[in-house]
C-alpha positions as CSV (number, residue, x, y, z in Angstrom):
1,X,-24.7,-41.1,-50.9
2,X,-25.8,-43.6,-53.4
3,X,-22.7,-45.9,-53.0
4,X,-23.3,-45.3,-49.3
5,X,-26.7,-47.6,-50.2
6,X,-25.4,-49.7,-52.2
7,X,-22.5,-50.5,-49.7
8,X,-25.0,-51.1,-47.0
9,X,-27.9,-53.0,-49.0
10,X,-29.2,-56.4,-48.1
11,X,-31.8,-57.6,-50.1
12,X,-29.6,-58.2,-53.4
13,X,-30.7,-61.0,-56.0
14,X,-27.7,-63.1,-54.4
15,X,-28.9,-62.5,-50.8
16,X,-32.3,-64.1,-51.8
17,X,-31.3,-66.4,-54.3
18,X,-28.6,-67.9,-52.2
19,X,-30.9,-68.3,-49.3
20,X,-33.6,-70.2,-51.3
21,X,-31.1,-72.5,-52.6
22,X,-29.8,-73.1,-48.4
23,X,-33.5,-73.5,-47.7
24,X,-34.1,-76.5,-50.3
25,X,-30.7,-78.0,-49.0
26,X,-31.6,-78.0,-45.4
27,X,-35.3,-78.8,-46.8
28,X,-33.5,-82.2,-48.0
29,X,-31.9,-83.3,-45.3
30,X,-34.8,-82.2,-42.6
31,X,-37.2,-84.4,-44.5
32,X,-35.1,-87.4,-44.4
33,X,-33.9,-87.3,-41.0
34,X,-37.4,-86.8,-39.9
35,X,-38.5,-89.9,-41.6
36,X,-35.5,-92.3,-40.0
37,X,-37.0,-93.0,-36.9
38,X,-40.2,-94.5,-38.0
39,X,-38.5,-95.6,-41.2
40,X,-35.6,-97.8,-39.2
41,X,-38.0,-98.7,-36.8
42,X,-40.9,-100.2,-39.1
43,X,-38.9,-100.9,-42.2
44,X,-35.3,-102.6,-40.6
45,X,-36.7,-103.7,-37.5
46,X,-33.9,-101.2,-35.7
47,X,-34.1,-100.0,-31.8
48,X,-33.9,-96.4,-30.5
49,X,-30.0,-96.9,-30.8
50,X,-29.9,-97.3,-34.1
51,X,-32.3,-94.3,-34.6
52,X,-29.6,-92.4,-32.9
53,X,-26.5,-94.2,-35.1
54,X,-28.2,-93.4,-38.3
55,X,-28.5,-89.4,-37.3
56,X,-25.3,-89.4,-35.7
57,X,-23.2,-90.9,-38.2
58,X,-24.1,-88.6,-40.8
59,X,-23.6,-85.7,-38.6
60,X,-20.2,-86.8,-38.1
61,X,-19.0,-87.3,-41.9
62,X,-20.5,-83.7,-42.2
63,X,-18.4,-81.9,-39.6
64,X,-15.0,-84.0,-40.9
65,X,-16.2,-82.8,-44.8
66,X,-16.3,-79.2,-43.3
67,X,-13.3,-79.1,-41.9
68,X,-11.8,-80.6,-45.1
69,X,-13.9,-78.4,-47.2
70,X,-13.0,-74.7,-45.1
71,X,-9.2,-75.6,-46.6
72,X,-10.1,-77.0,-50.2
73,X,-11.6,-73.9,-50.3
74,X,-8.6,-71.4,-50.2
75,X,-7.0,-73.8,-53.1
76,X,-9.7,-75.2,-55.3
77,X,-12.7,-73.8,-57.4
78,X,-15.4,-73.4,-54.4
79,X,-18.2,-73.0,-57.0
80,X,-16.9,-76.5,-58.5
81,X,-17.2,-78.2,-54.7
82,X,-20.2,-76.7,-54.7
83,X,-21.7,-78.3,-57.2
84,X,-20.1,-81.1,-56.4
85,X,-21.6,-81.3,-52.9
86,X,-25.4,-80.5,-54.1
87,X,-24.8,-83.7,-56.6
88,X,-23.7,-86.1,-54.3
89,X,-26.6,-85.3,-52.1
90,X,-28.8,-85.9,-55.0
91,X,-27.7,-89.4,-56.0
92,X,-27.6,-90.6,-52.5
93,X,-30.3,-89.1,-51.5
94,X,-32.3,-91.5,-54.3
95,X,-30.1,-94.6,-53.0
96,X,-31.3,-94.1,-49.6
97,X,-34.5,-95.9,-51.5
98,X,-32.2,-99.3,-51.8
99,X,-31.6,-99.4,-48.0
100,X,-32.6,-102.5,-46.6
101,X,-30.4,-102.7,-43.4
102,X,-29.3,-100.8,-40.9
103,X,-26.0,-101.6,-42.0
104,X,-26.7,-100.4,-45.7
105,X,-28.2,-96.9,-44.5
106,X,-25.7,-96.3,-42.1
107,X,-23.0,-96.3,-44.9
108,X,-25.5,-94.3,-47.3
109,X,-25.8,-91.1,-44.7
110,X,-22.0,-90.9,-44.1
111,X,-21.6,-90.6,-47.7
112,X,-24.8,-88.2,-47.5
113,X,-23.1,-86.3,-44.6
114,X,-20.0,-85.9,-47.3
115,X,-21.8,-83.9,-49.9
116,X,-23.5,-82.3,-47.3
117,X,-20.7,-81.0,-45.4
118,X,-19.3,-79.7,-49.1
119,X,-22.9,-77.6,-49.9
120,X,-23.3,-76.3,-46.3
121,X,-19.9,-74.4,-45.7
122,X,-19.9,-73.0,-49.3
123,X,-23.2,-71.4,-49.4
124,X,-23.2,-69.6,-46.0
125,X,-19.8,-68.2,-46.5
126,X,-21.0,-66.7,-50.3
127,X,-23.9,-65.2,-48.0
128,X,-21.5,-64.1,-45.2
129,X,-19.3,-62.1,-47.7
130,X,-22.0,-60.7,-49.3
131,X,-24.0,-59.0,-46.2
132,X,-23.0,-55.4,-45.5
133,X,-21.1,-55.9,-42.0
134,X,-23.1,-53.6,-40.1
135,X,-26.0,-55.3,-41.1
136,X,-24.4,-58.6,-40.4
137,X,-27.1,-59.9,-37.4
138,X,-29.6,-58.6,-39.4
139,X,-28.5,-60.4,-42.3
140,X,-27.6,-64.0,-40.7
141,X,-31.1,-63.5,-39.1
142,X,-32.9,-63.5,-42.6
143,X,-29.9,-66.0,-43.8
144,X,-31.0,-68.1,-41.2
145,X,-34.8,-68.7,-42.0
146,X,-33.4,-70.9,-44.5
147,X,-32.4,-73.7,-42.5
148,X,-35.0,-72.9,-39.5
149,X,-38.1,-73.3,-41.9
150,X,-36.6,-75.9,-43.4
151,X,-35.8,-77.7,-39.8
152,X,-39.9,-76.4,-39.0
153,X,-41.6,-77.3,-42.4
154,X,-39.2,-80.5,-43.3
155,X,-40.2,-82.5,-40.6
156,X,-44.0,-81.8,-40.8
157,X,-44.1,-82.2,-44.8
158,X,-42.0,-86.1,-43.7
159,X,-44.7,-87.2,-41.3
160,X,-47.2,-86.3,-43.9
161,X,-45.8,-88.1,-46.5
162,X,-44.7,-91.4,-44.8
163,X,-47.8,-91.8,-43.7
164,X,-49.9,-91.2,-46.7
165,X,-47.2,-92.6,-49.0
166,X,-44.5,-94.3,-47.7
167,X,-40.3,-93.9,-47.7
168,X,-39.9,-94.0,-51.7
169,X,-42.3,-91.4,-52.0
170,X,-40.4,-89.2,-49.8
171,X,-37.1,-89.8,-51.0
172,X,-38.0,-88.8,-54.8
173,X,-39.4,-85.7,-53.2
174,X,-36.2,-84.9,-51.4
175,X,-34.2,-85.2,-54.8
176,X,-36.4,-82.8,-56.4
177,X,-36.0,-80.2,-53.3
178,X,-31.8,-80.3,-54.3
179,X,-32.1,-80.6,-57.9
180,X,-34.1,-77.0,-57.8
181,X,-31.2,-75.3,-56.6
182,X,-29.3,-75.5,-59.5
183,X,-31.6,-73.8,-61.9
184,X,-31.7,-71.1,-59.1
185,X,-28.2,-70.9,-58.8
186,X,-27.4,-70.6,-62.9
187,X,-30.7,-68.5,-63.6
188,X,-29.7,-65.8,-60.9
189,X,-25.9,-65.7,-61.7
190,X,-26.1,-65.3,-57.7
191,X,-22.2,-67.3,-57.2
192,X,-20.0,-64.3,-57.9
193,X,-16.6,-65.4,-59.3
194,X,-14.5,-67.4,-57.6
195,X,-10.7,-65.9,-57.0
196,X,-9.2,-68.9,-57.2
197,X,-10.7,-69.9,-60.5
198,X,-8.3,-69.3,-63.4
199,X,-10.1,-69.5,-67.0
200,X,-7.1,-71.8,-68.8
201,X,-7.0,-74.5,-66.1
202,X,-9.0,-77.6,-65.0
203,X,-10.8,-75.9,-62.2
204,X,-10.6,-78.6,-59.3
205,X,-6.4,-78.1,-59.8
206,X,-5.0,-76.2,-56.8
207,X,-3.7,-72.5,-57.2
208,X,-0.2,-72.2,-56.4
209,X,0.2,-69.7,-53.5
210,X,2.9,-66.9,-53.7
211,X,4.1,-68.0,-50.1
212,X,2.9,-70.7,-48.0
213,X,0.3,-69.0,-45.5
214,X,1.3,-69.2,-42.1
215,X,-1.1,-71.5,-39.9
216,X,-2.7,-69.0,-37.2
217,X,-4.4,-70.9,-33.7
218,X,-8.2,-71.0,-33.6
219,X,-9.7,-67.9,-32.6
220,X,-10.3,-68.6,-28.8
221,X,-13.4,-65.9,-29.0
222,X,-15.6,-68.4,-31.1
223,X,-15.4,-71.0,-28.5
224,X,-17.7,-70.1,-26.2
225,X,-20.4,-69.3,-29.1
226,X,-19.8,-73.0,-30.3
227,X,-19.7,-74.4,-27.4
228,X,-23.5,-72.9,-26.5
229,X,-24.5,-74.4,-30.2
230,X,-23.8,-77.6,-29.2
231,X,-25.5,-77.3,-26.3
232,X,-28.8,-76.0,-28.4
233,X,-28.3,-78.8,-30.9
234,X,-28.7,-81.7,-28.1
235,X,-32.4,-80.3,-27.3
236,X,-32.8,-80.5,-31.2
237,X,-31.7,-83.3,-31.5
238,X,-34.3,-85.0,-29.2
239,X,-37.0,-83.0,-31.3
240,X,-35.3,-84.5,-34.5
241,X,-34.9,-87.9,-33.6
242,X,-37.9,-88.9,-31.1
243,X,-40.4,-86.6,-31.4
244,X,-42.8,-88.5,-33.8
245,X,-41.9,-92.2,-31.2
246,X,-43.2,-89.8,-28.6
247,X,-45.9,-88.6,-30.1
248,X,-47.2,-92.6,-30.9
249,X,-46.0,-93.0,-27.0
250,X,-48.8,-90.6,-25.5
251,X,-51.6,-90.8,-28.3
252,X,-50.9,-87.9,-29.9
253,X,-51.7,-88.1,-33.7
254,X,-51.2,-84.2,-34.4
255,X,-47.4,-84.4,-33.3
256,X,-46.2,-83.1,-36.5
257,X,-48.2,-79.9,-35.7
258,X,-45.7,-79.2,-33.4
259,X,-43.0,-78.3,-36.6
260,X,-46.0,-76.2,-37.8
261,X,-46.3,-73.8,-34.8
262,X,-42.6,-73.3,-34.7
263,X,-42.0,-72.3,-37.6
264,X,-44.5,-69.8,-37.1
265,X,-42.8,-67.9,-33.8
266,X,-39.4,-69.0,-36.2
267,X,-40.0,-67.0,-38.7
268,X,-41.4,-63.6,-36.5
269,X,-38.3,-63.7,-34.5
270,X,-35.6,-64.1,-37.0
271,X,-35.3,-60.9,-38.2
272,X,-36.5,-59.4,-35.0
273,X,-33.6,-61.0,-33.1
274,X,-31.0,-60.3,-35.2
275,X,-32.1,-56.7,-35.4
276,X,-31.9,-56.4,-31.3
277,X,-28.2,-58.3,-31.9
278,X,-27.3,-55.6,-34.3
279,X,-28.6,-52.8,-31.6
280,X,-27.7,-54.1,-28.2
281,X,-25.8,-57.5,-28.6
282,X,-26.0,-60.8,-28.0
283,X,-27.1,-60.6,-24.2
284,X,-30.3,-59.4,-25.4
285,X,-31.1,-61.9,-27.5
286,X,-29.6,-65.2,-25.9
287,X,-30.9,-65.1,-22.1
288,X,-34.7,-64.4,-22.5
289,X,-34.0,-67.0,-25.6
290,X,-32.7,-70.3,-23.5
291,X,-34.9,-69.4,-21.0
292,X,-37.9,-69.7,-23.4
293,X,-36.3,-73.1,-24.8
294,X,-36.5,-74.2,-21.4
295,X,-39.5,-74.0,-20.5
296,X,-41.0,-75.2,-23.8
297,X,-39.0,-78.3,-23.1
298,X,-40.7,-79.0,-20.0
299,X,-43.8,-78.1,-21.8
300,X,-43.4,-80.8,-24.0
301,X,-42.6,-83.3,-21.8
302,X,-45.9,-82.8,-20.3
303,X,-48.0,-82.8,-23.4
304,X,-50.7,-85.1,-23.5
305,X,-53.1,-82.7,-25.1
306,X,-53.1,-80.6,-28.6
307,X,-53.1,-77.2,-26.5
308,X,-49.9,-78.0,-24.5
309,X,-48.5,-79.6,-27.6
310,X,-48.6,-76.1,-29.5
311,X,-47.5,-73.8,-26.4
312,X,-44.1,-75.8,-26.7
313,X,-43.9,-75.6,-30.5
314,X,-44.3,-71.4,-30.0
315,X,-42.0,-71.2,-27.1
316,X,-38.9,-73.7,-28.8
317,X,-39.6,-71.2,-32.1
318,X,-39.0,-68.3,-30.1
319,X,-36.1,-69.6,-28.1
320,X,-34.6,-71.7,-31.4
321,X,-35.3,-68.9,-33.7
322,X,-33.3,-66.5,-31.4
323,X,-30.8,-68.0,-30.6
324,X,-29.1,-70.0,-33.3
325,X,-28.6,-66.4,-36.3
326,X,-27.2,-64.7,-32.8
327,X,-24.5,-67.2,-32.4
328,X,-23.4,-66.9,-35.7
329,X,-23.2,-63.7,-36.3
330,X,-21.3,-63.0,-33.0
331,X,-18.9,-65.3,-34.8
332,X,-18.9,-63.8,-38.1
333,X,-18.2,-60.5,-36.3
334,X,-15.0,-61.4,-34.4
335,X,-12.9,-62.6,-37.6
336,X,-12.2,-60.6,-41.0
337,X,-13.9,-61.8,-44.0
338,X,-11.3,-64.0,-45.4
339,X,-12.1,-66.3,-42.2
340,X,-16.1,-66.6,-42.8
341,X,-15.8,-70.1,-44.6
342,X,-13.8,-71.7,-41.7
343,X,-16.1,-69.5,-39.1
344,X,-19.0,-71.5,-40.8
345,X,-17.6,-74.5,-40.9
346,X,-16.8,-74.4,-36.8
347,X,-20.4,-73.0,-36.5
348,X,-22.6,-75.9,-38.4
349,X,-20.1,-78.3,-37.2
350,X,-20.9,-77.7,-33.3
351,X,-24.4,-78.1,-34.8
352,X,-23.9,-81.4,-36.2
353,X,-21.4,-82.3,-33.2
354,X,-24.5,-81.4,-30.7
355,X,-27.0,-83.8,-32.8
356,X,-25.0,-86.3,-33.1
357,X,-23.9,-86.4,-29.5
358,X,-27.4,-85.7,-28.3
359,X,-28.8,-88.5,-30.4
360,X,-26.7,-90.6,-29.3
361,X,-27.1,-89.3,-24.9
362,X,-30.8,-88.5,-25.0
363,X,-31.6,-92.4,-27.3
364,X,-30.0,-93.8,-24.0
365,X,-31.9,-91.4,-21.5
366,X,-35.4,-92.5,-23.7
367,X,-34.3,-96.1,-23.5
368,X,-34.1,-96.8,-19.7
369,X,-36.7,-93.8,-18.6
370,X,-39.2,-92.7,-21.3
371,X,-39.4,-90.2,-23.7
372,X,-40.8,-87.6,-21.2
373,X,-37.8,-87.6,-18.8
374,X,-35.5,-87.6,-22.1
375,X,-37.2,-84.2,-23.1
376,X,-36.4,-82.8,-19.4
377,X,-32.9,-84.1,-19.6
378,X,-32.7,-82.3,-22.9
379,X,-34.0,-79.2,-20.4
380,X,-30.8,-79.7,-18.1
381,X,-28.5,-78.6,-21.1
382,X,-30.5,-75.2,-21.9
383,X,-29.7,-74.6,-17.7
384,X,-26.4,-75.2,-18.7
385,X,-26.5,-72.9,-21.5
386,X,-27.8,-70.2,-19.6
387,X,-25.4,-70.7,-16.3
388,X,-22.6,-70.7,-18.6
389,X,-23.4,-67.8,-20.3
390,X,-24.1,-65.7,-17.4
391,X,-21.2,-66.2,-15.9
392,X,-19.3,-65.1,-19.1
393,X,-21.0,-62.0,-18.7
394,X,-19.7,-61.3,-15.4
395,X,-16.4,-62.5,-16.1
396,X,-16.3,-60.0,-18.7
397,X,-18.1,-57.0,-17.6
398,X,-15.3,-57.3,-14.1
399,X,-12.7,-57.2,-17.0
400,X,-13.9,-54.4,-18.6
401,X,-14.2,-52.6,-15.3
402,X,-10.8,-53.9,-14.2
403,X,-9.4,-52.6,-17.6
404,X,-11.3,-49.4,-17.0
405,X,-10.3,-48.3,-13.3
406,X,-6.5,-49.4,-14.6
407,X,-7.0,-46.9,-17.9
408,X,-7.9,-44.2,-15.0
């Protein structure tokens, strides 16, 4: 009975140590991308397309790094690319200070996106392979506070700061948010060993394989969970990259109260949602979810007062908070283990990949219409969420019955 518990236990000093450490990465790059907007805007006289190059180029050296990174991993030291990912974020993350173009930053975050890219597959698959597998919504939902806080509390702690302080000021805090997680890490002992470390060689070498593996095709079941990340990441995106510009537009001072509110409703959901996942799957969780990011969306573009401005920060919290831990976790269950680090790869990739191209569609949208219809543009591709999943549903509950009547 006892090994029974221990077999099924969550809350191990990895699980929480691991989870801090994902939190002060994601706390890094939330505060910085929060602070580019106003940043190129006032500081390198940029335009709202060059708001949406500077997010978008980063997000694109990250998802080629994690691609990269999913493979270096079944040859090389993962705690040594680790560590190597966490540094480079540090050093460029105090360069960013010696940015005085567009030009300049632009080549600063794709190097950021690079040691990003590294730290951000690593740490989720340690997590992954250490949550019991029944527990495994339950477990991404706690997992997953990590970067939701840090997406919620990041943006609100950058508008504080480059207001009161400036860009410098910010930057040097950022640093100190990465540099904490290696005291965490090596205090905890919460990295267990890596397999492919051997004690008598330089660990970055490659470990000889006793036959080469034989390639296997994407698992087509993870598509359709990416695909509806992407889609969640392009209404993100337009909270990331113009929220504060559209706050200024309609005289709203208190926008950054907005990331305050949502992490509140973020951080009751979480493990609610990925309890219901656990129970009754994913349908539970992701239809009630978009819906609610729907309507907060149109909330929002609405919001000329404080009281309207916080109903949409509760309902995108509930709807964000819901949906994103489902997703992965209905990716983490239809592969074995030994696939978690490329399943989390394809899973914060179709993040970045929906930033990136939402930055990049909704900076046009705000351009020639406003930042208003923008947000109910950004609406359009929840519908799309929801339409699409729906009809996956039916699809497969006539295959099931199909399959049934045939069985009979």
């Amino acid at each position: 009975m006892q090994q029974q518990d221990q077999s099924t236990r969550l809350w191990t000093t990895s699980f929480v140590s691991l989870t801090l450490c994902s939190f002060l990465m994601f706390l890094n790059l939330q505060m910085l991308l929060s602070a580019f907007p106003s940043y190129v805007k006032n500081d390198l006289s940029g335009g709202d397309m060059s708001v949406s190059l500077v997010i978008s180029v980063f997000a694109i050296s990250a998802m080629i790094t994690r691609f990269l990174t999913a493979a270096w991993m079944r040859r090389m030291n993962r705690n040594m690319l680790l560590y190597i990912g966490l540094a480079g974020m540090i050093v460029i993350t105090g360069l960013h200070t010696l940015a005085h173009s567009v030009e300049s930053l632009l080549v600063m975050r794709i190097c950021y996106g690079m040691g990003f890219g590294m730290a951000s597959t690593i740490i989720p698959t340690l997590v992954s392979q250490i949550i019991p597998r029944a527990r495994m919504g339950e477990g991404i939902g706690y997992f997953g506070l990590s970067s939701s806080l840090a997406m919620s509390v990041g943006p609100m702690i950058s508008l504080n700061v480059m207001k009161q302080w400036g860009f410098n000021t910010l930057a040097l805090i950022s640093v100190c948010a990465v540099f904490l997680v290696f005291p965490i890490i090596f205090l905890s002992r919460s990295i267990p060993p890596d397999p492919n470390k051997r004690a008598s060689i330089d660990q970055l070498r490659p470990v000889k394989a006793a036959a080469a593996p034989v390639k296997q095709a994407l698992n087509t079941k993870l598509l359709l969970p990416a695909l509806l990340n992407v889609m969640l990441s392009v209404t993100y995106s337009g909270l990331l990259g113009f929220i504060a510009l559209y706050g200024e537009s309609v005289k709203l001072e208190q926008i950054g109260l907005f990331f305050l509110f949502n992490a509140v409703t973020i951080i009751i959901i979480r493990p609610i949602s990925g309890k219901v996942f656990d129970a009754k799957g994913h349908g539970a969780v992701l239809i009630p979810a978009a819906i609610s990011v729907i309507v907060s969306l149109i909330v929002l573009s609405y919001a000329t007062s404080l009281p309207l401005l916080i109903v949409s920060a509760l309902l995108y919290g509930l709807g964000f908070g819901a949906i994103q831990p489902t997703l992965q976790a209905w990716m983490l269950r239809v592969v074995p283990q030994e696939k978690h680090g490329t399943v989390n790869s394809l899973f914060y990739n179709s993040t970045d990949f929906g930033v990136a191209g939402g930055a990049l569609i909704l900076g046009v949208i705000s351009s020639a219409a406003g930042y208003a219809t923008m947000y109910r543009y950004a609406a359009q591709f929840m519908v799309g969420f929801l339409v699409i999943y729906v009809l996956y549903r039916i699809v497969s509950s006539m295959k099931q019955r199909r399959n049934t009547d045939m069985a009979v």
